[in-house]
C-alpha positions as CSV (number, residue, x, y, z in Angstrom):
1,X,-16.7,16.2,50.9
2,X,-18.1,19.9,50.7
3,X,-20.0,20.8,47.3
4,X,-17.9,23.8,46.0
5,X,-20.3,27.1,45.5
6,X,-20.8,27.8,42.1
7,X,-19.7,31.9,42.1
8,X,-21.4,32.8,38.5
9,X,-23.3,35.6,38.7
10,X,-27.1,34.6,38.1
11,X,-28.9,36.1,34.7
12,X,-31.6,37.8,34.8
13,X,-34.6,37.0,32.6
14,X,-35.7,40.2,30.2
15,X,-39.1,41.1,30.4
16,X,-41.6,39.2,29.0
17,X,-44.4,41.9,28.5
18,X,-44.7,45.6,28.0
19,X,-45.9,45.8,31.9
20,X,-43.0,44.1,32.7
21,X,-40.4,46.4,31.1
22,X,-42.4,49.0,32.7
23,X,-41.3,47.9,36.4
24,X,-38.0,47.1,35.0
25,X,-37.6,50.8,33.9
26,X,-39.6,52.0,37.2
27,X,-37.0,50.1,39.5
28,X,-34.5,51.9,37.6
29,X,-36.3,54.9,38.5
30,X,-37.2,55.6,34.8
31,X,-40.6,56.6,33.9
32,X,-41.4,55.6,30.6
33,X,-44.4,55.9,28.2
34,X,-46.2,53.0,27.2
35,X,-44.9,53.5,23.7
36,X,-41.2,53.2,24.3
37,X,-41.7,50.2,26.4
38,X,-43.3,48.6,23.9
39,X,-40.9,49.5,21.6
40,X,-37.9,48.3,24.3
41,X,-39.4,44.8,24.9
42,X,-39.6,44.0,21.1
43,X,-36.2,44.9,20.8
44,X,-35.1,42.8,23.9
45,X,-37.4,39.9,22.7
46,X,-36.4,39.6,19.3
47,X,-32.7,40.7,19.7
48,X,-33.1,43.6,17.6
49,X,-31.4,46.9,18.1
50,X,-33.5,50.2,19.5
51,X,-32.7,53.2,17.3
52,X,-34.3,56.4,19.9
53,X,-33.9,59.6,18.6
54,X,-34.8,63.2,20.2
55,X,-33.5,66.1,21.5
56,X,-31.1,66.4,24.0
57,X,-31.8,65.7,27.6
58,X,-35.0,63.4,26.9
59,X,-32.9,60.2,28.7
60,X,-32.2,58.9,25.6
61,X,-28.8,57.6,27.2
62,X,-30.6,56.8,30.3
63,X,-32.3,53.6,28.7
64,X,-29.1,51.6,28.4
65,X,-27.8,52.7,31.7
66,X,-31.4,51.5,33.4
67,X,-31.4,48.6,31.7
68,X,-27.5,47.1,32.4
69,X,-28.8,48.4,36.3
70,X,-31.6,46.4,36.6
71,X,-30.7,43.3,34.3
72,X,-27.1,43.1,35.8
73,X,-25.7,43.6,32.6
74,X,-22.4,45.1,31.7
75,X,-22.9,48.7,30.1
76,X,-20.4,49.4,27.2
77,X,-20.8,52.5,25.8
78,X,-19.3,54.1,22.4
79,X,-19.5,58.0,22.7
80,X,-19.2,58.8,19.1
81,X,-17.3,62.2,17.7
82,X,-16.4,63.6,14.2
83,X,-13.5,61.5,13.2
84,X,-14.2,58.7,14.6
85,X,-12.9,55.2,13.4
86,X,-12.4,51.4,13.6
87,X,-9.2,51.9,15.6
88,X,-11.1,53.7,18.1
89,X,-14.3,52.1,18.0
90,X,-13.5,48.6,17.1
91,X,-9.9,47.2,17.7
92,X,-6.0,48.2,16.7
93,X,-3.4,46.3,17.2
94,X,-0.8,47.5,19.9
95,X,2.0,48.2,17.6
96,X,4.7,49.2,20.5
97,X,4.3,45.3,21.8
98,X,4.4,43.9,18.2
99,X,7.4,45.8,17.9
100,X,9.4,44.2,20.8
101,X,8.5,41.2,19.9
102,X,9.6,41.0,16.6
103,X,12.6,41.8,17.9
104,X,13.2,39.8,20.4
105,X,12.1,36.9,18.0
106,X,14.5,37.9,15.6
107,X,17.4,38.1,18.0
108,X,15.9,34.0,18.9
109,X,16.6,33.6,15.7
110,X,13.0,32.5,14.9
111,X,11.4,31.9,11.6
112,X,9.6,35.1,9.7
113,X,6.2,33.1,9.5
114,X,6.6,32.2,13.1
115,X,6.4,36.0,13.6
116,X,4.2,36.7,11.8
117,X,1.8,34.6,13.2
118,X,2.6,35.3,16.6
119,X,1.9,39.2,16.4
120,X,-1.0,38.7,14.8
121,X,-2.8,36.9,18.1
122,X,-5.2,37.8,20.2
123,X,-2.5,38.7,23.2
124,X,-1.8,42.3,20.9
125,X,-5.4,43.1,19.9
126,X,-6.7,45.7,21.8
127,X,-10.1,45.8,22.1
128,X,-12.1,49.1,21.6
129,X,-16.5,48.7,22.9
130,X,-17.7,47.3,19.6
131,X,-15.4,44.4,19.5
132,X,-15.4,44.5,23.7
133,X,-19.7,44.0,23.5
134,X,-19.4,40.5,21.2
135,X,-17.1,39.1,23.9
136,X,-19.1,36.0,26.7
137,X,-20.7,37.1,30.1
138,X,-21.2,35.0,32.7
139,X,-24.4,37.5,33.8
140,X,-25.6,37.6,30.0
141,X,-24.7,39.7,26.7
142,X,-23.9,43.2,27.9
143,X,-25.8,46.3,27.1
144,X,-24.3,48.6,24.0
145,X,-24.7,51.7,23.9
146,X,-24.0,53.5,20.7
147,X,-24.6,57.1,21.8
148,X,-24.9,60.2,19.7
149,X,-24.5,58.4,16.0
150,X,-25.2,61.7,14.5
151,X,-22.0,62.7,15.9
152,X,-20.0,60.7,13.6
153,X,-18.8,60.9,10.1
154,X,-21.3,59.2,7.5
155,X,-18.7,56.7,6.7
156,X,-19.1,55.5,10.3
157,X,-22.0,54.1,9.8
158,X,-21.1,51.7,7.7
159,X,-18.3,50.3,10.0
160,X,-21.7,49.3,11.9
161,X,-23.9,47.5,9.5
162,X,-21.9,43.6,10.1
163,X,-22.3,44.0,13.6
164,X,-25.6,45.4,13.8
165,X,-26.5,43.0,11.0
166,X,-24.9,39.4,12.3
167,X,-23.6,41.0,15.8
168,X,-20.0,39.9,14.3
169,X,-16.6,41.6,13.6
170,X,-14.3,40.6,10.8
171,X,-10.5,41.1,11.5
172,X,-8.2,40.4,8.3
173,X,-5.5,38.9,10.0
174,X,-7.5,36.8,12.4
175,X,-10.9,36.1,11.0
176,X,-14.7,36.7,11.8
177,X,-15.1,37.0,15.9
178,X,-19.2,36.4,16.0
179,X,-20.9,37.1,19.5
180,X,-22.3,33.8,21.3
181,X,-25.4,35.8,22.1
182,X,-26.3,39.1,20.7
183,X,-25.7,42.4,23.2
184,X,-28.6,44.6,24.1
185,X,-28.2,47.2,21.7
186,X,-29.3,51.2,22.3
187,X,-28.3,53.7,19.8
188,X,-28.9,57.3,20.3
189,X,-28.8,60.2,17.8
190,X,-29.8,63.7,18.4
191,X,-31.1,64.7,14.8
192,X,-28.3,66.9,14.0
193,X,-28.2,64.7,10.5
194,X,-29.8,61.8,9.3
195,X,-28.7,58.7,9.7
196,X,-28.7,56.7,6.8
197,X,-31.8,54.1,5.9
198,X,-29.1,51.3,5.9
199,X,-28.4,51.5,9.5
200,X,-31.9,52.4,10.3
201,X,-33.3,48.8,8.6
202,X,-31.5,46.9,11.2
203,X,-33.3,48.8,14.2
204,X,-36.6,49.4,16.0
205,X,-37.1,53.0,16.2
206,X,-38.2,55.1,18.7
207,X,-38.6,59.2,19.0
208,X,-38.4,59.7,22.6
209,X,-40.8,63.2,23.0
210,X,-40.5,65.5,25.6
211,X,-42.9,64.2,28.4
212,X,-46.2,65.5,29.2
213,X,-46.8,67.5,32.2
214,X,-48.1,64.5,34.6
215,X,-45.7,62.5,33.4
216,X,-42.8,65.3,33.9
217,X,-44.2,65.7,38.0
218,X,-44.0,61.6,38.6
219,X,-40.3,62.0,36.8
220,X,-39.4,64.7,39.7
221,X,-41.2,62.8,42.7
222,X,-38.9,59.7,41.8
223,X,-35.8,62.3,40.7
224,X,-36.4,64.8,43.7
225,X,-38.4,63.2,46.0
226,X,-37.8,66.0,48.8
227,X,-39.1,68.7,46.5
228,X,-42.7,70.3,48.2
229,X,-45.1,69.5,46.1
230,X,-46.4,73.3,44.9
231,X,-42.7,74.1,43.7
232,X,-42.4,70.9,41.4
233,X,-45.9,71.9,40.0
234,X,-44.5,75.0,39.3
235,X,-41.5,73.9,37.7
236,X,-43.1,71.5,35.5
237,X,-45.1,74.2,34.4
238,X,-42.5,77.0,34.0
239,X,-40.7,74.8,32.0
240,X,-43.8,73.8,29.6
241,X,-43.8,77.1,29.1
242,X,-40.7,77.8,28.1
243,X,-41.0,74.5,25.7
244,X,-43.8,76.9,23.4
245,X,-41.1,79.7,23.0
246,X,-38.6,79.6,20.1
247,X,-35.7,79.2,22.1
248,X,-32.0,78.0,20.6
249,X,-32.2,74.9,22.7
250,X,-35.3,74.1,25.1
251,X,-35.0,72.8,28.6
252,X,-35.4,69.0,28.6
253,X,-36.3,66.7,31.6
254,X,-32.3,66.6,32.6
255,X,-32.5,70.5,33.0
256,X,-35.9,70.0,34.7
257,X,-34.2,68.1,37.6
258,X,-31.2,70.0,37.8
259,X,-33.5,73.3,38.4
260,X,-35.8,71.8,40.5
261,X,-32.2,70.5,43.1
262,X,-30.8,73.7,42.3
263,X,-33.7,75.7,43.5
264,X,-34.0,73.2,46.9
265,X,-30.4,74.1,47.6
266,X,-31.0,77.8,47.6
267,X,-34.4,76.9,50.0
268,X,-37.2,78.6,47.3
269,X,-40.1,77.0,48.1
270,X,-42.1,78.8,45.4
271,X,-41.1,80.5,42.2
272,X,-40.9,84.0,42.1
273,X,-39.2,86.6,39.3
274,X,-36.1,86.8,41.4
275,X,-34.9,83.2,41.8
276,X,-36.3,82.1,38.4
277,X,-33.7,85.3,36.8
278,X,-31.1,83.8,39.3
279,X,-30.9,80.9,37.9
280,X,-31.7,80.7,34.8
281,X,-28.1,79.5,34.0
282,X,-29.6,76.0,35.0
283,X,-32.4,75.9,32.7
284,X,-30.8,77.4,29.5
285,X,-27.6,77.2,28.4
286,X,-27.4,80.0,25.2
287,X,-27.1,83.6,26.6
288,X,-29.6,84.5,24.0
289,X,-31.9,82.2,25.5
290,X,-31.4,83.6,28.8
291,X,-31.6,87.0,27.6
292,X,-34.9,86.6,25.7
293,X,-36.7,85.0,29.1
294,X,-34.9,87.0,31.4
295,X,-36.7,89.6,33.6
296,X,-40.4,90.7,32.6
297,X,-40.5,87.7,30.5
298,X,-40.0,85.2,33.3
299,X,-42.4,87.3,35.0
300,X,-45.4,87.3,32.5
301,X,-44.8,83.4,32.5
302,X,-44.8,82.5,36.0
303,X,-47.8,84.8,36.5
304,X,-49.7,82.4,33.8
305,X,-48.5,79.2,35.2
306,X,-49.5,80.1,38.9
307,X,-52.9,81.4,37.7
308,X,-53.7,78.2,35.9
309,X,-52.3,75.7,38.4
310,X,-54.4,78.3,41.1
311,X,-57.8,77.7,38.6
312,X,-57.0,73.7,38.8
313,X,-56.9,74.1,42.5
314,X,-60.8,75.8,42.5
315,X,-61.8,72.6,40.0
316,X,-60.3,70.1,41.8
């Protein structure tokens, strides 16, 4: 008699060390500082949410993605907004179906507590991510992410101190529904507001900072691996100096990849005043931005980062 296969995904072990979550981010082609890493593996270790903050287009997001990637997990994500609420974030029930029901029980002739008790299973819950991420996995507890918190109302966040707390959900009409093992939690805010100290007590925290220039080129040589060399050296530095200027909202390292693809497709190979004015529209997206950089501003700043990277050249 054949064995029958067993078909269950296998799980994948989390890392164990700080190295190790570094090659787990690597293969995802993240490049992390040692610092968040750290941060990550305590998190994953001791089953403790990862609070990362920072302005936009740091790869705050990217962490939860990376990680259900490269652990096989299942990514849930909650994109949070002004207004929203349990019914969208947690569960509702799907009144339309309850409806019917009640009346084709009534036309069976069946008792009110029978009813009752019928519409109130789990065959009419609908599940929204929260209630989704306490749910068993064959390949492991997924990955939640909870991104933009600061784009919620303040009352929000108190719909998410049980299940950050105990990883649980309490539904009146059917009980506590507790997850087997606790998901791999990532919450993302963008500092618009603060988020409370009661939400914050139940997370590891992390400010995720834009990257340093070395850092920034091995992000692009994994990101866009075709660019020439002198060009991504340019960008990097074009963009560090836009990051000193008081600009509405400053490039971050998503803007520095789109430019750096952008400018490949039109075939620069090296900055110059014309395609830097030509695209700005990448880089920034305020017109007063654009505006403020635009023309002999661009110029004066591209002349400074080609003479420095030109005096590293003669040191090197």
């Amino acid at each position: 008699m054949t064995a029958k296969l067993s078909t269950a995904p296998k799980r994948l072990p989390i890392p164990a060390t700080v190295d190790e979550t570094l090659a787990l981010l690597k293969r995802g082609d993240y490049i992390a500082e040692r610092s968040l890493a750290t941060a990550l593996t305590l998190a994953l270790k001791l089953g403790r949410p990862l609070f990362v903050e920072g302005e936009a287009g740091v790869g705050k997001t990217e962490i939860a993605k990376v990680l259900s990637k490269t652990l096989g997990r299942t990514l849930i994500r909650l994109q949070c907004y002004e207004g929203l609420d349990v019914a969208s974030a947690v569960y509702e029930w799907d009144y339309a179906r309850q409806m019917v029901e009640i009346r084709l029980a009534e036309a069976g002739g069946a008792a009110r507590e029978a009813i009752e008790e019928s519409i109130f299973s789990e065959r009419f819950l609908i599940k929204r991510p929260l209630l989704r991420a306490l749910e068993p996995d064959l390949a492991g507890a997924p990955v939640l992410l909870i991104d933009e918190v600061d784009r919620a109302d303040e009352p929000f966040e108190a719909f998410l101190l049980e299940i950050l707390s105990d990883f649980q959900v309490t539904i009146p009409e059917i009980g506590v529904v507790k997850a087997p093992e606790p998901p791999i939690v990532i919450i993302t805010s963008n500092r618009t507001r603060e988020i409370h100290d009661a939400l914050k007590r139940r997370c590891f925290y992390h400010w995720v900072d834009y990257p340093t220039a070395e850092r920034e080129l091995d992000i692009l040589k994994v990101k866009a691996p075709d660019a020439p060399a002198a060009l991504t050296h340019e960008v990097v530095g074009f963009v560090h100096k836009l990051r000193e200027m008081e600009l509405f909202k400053l490039p971050g390292v998503a803007e520095t990849i789109d430019w750096t693809h952008a400018l490949m497709q039109l075939d620069v190979l090296a900055l110059d005043p014309r395609a830097i004015d030509d695209t700005l529209g990448v880089l920034l997206k305020y017109q007063d931005d654009i505006a403020k950089v635009q023309g002999s501003e661009a110029n004066r700043l591209l002349v400074q980062v080609k003479a420095e990277l030109a005096a590293a050249g003669r040191q090197r």
